[in-house]
N, C-alpha and C positions, 0 to 999 in steps of 0.2 A: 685377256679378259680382266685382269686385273686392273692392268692401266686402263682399261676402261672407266671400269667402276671407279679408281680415282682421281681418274679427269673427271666422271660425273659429280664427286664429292666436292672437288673442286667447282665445280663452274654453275651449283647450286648452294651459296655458302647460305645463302636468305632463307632457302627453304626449310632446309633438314639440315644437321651433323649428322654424317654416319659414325659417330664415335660420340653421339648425346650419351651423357650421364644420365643414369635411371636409378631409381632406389632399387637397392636389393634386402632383401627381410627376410633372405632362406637362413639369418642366422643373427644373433642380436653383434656378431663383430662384424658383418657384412653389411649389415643395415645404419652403424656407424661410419665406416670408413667412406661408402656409397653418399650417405647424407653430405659427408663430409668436402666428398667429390663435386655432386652436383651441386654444393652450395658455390664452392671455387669455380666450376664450371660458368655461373652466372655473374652476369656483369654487376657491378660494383653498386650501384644503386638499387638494384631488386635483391642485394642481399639481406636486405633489411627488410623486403618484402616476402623474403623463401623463409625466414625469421619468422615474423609473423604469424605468416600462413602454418607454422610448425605450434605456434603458441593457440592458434584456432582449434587445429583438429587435435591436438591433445583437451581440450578445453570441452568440446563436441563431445568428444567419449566418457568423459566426468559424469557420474549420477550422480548428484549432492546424497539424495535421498540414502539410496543407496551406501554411499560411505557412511553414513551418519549410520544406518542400520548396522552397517557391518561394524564401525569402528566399539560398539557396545558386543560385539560376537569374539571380541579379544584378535590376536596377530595373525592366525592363519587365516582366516577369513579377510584380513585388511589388504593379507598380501593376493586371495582369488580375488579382491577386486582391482588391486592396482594390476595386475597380470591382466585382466577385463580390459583396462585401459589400453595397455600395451598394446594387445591385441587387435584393439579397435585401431587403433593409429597404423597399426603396421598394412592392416586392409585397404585403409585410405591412403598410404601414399605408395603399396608396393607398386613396381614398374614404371610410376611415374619418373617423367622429368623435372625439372625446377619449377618449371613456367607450367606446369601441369601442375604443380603442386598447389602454387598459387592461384591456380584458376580457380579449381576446388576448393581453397579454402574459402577463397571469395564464394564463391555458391555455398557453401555452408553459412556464411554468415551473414549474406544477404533472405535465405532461410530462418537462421536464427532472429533476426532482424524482424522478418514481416509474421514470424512467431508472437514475439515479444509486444510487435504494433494490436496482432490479434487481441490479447490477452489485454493489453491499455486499453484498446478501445472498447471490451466487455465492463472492464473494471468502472471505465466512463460512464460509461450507461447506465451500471449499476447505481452509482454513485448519482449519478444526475436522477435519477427515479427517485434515490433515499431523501434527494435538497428536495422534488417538486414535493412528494409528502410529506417533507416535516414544513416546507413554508405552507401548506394547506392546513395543517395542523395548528401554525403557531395566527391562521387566522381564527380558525377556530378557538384556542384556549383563550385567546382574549375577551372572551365570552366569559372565563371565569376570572373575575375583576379582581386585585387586590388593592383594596378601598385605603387601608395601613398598614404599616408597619415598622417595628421599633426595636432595635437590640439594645438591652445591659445587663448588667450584672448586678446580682444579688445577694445581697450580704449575709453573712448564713453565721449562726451562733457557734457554729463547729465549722471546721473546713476552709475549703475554700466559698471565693465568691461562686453563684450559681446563675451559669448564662440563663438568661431569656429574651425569646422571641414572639415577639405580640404580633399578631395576625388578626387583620378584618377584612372578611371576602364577601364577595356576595356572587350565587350560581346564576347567570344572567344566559346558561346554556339551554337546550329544551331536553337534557337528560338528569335523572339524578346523578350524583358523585358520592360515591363511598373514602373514596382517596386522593388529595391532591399531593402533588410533588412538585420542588421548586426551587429556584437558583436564589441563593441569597448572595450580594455583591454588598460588602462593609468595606467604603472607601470616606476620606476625608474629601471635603472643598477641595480644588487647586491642587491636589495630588491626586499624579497618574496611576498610580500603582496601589491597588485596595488595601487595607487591611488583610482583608481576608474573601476567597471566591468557595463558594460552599454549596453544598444540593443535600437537602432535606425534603422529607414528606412526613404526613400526618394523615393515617387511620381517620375519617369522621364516623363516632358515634350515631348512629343513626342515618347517617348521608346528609346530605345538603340538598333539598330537592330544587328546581328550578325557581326563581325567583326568591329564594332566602338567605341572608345574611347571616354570618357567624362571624364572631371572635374567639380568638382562642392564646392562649398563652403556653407557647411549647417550652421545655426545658430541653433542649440538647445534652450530649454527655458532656459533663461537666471534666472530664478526661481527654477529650475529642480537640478537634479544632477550636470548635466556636467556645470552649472553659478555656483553651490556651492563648487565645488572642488577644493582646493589649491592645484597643484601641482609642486613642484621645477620646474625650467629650463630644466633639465635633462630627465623629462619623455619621454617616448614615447609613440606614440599610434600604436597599435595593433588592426589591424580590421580585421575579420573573415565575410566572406559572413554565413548566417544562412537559406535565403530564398530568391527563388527569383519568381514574379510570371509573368504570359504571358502575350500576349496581350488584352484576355481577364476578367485580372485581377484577374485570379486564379494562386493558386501555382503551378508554374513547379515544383518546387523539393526544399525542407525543411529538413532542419535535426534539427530542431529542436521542432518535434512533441518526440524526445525521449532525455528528459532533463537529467542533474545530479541528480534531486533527483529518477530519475524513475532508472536511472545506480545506484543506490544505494541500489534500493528497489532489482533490478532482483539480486543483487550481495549477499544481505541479504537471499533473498527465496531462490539464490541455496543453497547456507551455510544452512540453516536448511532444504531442503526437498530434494536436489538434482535434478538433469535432469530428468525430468518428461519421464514416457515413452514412448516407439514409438508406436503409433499407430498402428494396424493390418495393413491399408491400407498403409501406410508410410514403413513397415519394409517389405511388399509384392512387392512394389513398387522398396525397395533398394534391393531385393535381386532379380528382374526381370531382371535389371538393368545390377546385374554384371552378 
């Protein structure tokens, strides 16, 4: 019986070893030596793959969240989580072989993987809904016109010089404004780089109803940016409306709920995951349509 079974060991080398290495975890020095076995046991180039796959499911059983909670709970708590850990990895690879090992990790990280695409392609969407609202908005605010505007500094009997910002708008929107809000951009001619890139607003007295002009002369803190900013003679100020809100002191229309760095982030996620897809009810919807 014996030579049986190892003629058949023999004369299936492709199929099976009957002497495969397998993790053993009935003990953390059995689960070393074993690791240790079946890594030797694999050929030379999927060592670097049984590697890996060991750096995966250790990686898989990490809660960030978690350690962060526990590591403010002081030492014995850091050590029930790294024990967690342990734990977890000894589950995923007891009784495995090498090539078992590495399969599953690939499945875990091709999981992890279409996790991670889930969650880009929310974020996408997100992010794309905040750009079509605020480019709908920044048609709108262009309704509230800024006719001039001028920055300098004012020479003060005491103290320092005292910034100001002279403003002339006019509400060309069909709602009152109690508040507008606004990107001022102080660059020279022929130079890239502004003096100074700044967002202010101004309370109006009374609002600004539809079709009325105002001027107005703001002082900023004279402590702030715009009192600290040297800029030559030459500059100019550049003012952008960003928000402006109603009578009842909410915002009509903002474009600046979707900043540069978030145009950054949606420019980064398509470059690595692309256009997320259309939805059943979305591509049901466009194809009713036509």
């Amino acid at each position: 019986m014996r030579l049986w079974i190892g003629a058949l060991c023999l004369s299936l080398p492709l199929v099976a070893s009957c002497t495969e290495h397998r993790v053993d975890t009935s003990s953390d020095e059995r689960m070393k030596v074993s690791i240790a076995q079946v890594r030797e046991s694999l050929a030379n180039d999927r060592r670097v793959e049984f590697d890996e796959a060991l750096k995966v499911l250790i990686a898989s059983n990490v809660n960030m969240r978690h350690m962060f909670a526990t590591a403010l709970a002081g030492e014995p708590t850091q050590q029930v989580a790294a024990g967690n850990i342990i734990d977890g990895v000894k589950s995923s690879i007891s009784g495995k072989t090498g090539a078992e090992v590495i399969a599953y990790a690939n499945e875990v990280r091709r999981e992890r993987e279409e996790r991670a695409k889930e969650q880009a392609f929310a974020e996408i969407k997100e992010l794309q809904a905040k750009k079509v609202a605020a480019d709908k908005a920044k048609t709108e605010l262009a309704n509230f016109v800024v006719l001039r505007s001028r920055f300098y500094k004012q020479q003060q009997r005491y103290g320092g010089d005292k910034p100001i910002i002279e403003l002339s708008v006019r509400n060309d929107t069909s709602h009152p404004v109690s508040r507008a809000y606004f990107q001022g951009i102080l660059a020279s001619p022929n130079r890239a780089v502004p003096w100074l890139k700044e967002t202010f607003n101004y309370k109006i007295s009374g609002g600004l109803e539809p079709g009325e002009e105002a001027t107005w002369s703001l002082a900023p803190n004279q402590f702030g940016d715009w009192g600290r900013v040297n800029a030559p003679a030459d500059a100019v100020l550049t003012v952008t409306v960003i928000r402006i809100d109603g009578a009842d002191e909410k915002a009509l229309f903002s474009s600046d709920d979707f900043r540069e760095r978030d145009a950054e982030r949606l420019d980064l996620l398509l470059k690595q995951y692309g256009e997320p897809p259309q939805s059943p009810t979305t591509s049901q919807s466009a194809s009713t349509n036509r």
